[in-house]
C-alpha positions in Angstrom: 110.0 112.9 92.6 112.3 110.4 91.7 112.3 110.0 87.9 114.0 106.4 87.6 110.5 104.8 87.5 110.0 101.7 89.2 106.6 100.4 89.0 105.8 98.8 92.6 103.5 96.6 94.0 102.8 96.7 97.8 101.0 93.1 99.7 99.1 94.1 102.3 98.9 98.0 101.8 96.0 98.8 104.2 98.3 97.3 107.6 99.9 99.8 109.9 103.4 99.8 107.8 101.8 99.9 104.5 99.5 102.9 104.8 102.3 104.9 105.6 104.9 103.2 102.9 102.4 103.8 100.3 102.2 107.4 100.9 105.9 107.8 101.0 106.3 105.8 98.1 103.5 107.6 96.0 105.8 111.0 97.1 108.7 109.7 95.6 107.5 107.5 92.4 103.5 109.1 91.9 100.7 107.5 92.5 99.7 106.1 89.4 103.3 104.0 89.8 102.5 103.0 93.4 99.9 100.1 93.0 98.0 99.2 96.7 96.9 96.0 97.5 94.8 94.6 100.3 91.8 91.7 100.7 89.7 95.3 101.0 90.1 98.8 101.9 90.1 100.4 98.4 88.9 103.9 99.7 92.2 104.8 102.0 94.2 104.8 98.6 92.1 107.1 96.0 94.9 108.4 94.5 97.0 105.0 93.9 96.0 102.1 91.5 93.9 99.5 93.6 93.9 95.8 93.6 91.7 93.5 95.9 94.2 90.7 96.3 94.5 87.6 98.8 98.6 87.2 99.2 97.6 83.4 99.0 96.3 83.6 95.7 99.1 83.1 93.4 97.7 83.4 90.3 95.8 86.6 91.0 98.9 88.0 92.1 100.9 87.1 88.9 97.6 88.9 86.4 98.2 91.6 88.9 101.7 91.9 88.5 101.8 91.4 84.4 98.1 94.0 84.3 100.2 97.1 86.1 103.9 95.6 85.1 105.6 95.7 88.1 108.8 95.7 88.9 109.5 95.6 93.2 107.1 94.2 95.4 106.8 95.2 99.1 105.7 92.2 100.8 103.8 93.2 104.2 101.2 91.0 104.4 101.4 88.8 107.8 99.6 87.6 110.9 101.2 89.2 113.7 102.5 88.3 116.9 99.3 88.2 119.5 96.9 87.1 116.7 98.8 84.6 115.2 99.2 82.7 118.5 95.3 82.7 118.3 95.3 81.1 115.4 98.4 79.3 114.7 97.4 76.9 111.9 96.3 80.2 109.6 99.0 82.3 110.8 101.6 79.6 109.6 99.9 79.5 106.6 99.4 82.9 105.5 102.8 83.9 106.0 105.1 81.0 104.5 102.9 80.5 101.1 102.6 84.0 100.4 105.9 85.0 100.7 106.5 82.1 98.6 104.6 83.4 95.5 106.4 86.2 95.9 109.6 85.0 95.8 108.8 82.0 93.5 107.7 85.5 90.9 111.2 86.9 91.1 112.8 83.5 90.5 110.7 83.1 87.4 112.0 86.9 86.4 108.4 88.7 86.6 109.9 90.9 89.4 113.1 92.2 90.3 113.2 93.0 93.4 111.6 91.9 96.9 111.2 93.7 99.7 110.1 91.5 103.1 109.9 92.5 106.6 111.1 90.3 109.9 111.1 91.2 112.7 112.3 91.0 116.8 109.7 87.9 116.9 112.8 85.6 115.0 114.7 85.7 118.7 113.3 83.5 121.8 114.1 83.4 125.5 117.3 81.6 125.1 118.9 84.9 123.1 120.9 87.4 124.5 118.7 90.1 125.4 120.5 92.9 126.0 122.4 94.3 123.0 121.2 91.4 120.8 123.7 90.7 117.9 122.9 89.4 114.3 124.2 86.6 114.5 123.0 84.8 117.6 120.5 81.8 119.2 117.5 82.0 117.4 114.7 79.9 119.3 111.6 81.7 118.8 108.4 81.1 121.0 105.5 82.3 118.3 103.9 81.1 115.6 104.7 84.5 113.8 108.3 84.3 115.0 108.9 80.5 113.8 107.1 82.0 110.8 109.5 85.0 110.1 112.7 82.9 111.0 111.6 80.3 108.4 111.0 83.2 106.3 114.5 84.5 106.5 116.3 81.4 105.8 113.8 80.9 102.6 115.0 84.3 101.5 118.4 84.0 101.8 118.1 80.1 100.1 116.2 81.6 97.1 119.3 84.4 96.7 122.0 81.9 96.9 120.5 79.3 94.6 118.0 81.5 92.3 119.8 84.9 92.4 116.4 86.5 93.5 117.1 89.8 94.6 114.9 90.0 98.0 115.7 92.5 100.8 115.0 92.1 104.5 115.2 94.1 108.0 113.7 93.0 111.5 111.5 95.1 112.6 111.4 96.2 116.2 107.6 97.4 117.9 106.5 99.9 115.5 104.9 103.6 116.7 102.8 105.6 114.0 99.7 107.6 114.7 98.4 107.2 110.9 96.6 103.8 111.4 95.9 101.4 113.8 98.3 98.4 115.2 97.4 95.2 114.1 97.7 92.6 116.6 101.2 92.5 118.0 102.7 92.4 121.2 104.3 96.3 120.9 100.6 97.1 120.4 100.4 98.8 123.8 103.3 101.6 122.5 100.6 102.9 120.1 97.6 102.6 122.0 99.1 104.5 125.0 98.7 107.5 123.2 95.2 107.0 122.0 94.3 106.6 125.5 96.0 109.3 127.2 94.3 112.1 124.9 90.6 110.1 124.9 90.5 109.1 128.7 93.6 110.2 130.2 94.0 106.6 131.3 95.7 103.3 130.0 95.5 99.8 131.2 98.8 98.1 129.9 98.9 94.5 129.1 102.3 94.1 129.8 104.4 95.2 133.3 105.8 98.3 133.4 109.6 97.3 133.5 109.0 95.4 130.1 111.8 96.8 127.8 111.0 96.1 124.6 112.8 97.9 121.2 110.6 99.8 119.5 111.0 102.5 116.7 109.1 105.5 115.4 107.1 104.5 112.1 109.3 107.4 110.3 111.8 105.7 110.6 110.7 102.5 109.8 110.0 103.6 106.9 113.1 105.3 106.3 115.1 101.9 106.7 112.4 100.2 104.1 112.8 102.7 101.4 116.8 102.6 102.2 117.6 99.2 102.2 115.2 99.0 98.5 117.6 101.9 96.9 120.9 100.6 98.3 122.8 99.1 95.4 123.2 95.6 95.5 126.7 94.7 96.2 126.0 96.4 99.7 123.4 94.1 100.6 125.4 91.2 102.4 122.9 89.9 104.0 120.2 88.1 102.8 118.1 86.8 105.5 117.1 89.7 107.7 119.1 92.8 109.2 118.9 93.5 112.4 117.5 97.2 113.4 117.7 99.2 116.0 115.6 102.0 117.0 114.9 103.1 120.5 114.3 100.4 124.0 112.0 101.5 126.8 109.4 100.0 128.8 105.7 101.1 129.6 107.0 102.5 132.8 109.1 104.8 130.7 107.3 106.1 128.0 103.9 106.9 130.5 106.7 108.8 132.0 107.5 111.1 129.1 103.5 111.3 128.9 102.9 112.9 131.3 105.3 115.5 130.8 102.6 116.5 128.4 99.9 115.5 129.9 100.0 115.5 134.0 97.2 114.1 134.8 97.3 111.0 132.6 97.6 107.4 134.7 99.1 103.9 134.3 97.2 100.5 135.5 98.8 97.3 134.6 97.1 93.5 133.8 99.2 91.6 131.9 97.8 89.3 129.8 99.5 86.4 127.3 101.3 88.5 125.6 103.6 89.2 128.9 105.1 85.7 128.1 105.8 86.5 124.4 107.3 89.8 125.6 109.7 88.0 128.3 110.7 85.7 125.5 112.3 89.2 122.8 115.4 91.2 123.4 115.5 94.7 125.2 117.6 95.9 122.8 119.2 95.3 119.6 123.0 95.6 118.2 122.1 96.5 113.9 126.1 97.6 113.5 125.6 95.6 110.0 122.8 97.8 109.1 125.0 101.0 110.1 127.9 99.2 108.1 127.1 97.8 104.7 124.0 100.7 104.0 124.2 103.3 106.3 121.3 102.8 108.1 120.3 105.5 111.2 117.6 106.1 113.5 116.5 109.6 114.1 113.8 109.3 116.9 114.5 109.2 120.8 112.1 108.8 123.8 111.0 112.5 123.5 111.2 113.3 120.0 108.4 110.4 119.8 106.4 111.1 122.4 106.0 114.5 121.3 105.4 114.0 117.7 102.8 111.2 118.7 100.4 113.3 120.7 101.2 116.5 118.4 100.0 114.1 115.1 97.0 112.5 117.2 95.5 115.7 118.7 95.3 117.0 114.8 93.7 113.7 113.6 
């Protein structure tokens, strides 16, 4: 346990990323210094400090943040991808003004430290799509991209002219078998899995040649907690790092399936979220990532796909 306390705050704590940050972080700080926060879902944290909270509701989040005196806040609360474009008016606002109290918070000195994830979604189909660099044409197709772009450029504004010390990394399609996706276009990498040991089957909404970057949940969480404990002076950039993790299609990873499981099948009916798909990279260059804070990935195609149905057989 680390013994420099920090007391954190984590936004959206009962999501897909945030489950599994808050058990990490609880690991590494204890519980009673790892406060969860979600519109509901009290009972999946009984060991940390719980807090009902709407991310929209400023001034709940600031009695929060003076009741528990916290000092880093893990900002994952968002509409994704595929549910966003459902509702684009909410999505737009639910992920703009509540990273705003957050950030507006640290400019006023109540926090020191941000954490808040991009993602792939920031790129549209006029990037490079193969080995996709930082820097590059950003013309994203989503509400929740246009969201996360805006996001970025907020974040980097409010460190150049406030000095507020926010930290950001773009998440790829994200794979963890502790809690279900919720509502993005990677979805099907996660659900795959749930399938194959419940039916043997899975209907993919996307083709099977769609290559998409994607990255084990261990290690997305490896790159949060890393980029949060890097000192300052190597954080160079302060709109969003790219991050790169592992690139295959459906095609591909029913492949390595059924190495485990030889009778499982593939159908395919893509849906609207082929067109949002089409419109991301296959694969991602995060050389400034490797660079400035010695960010790594540690899962391949296998190494996933066996820890996947290993974790989801137990559960």
């Amino acid at each position: 346990m680390i013994t420099d306390i920090q007391k954190i705050l984590i936004i959206g704590a009962g999501g897909q990323i945030g489950v599994e940050l808050t058990a990490k972080l609880s690991e590494m700080y204890g519980s009673s210094n790892v406060v969860a926060s979600d519109l509901k879902g009290a009972s999946a944290f009984p060991n940390n400090p719980f807090e009902i909270l709407d991310a929209l509701d400023k001034k709940a989040l600031f009695e929060i943040v003076k009741k528990h005196g916290i000092t880093h806040v893990y900002h994952l609360a968002a509409m994704l991808s595929a549910t966003g474009e459902q509702n684009p008016m909410f999505a737009w606002k639910l992920n703009m003004e509540s990273l705003f109290n957050v950030l507006e918070l640290a400019k006023e000195k109540h926090i020191s430290r941000i954490f808040w994830p991009s993602s792939i979604a920031v790129f549209g189909p006029t990037t490079p799509t193969v080995g996709t660099p930082q820097y590059t044409i950003m013309e994203p197709s989503t509400v929740y991209g246009i969201s996360k772009q805006a996001g970025e450029r907020w974040c980097e504004w409010y460190f150049n002219k406030h000095n507020v010390d926010v930290r950001s990394i773009r998440y790829p399609g994200l794979i963890g078998w502790k809690s279900a996706p919720g509502g993005g276009t990677t979805d099907y990498a996660v659900h795959i899995f749930h399938e194959a040991l419940k039916t043997g089957t899975y209907e993919c909404f996307l083709n099977e040649n769609t290559v998409l970057p994607m990255m084990h949940m261990e290690d997305a969480i490896k790159a949060t907690i890393e980029i949060m404990h890097a000192p300052s002076e190597q954080i160079k950039i302060r709109s969003s790092y790219n991050l790169s993790g592992i690139s295959f299609s459906p095609k591909e990873i029913a492949n390595e399936i059924k190495k485990h499981i030889p009778g499982f099948s593939i159908s395919y009916k893509p849906d609207f979220r082929q067109a949002i798909a089409d419109s991301w990279p296959k694969s991602i260059v995060d050389k400034e990532a490797r660079e400035h804070w010695g960010w790594s990935a540690t899962y391949d195609i296998p190494k996933l796909v066996e820890n996947m149905l290993d974790n989801l057989k137990k559960k």
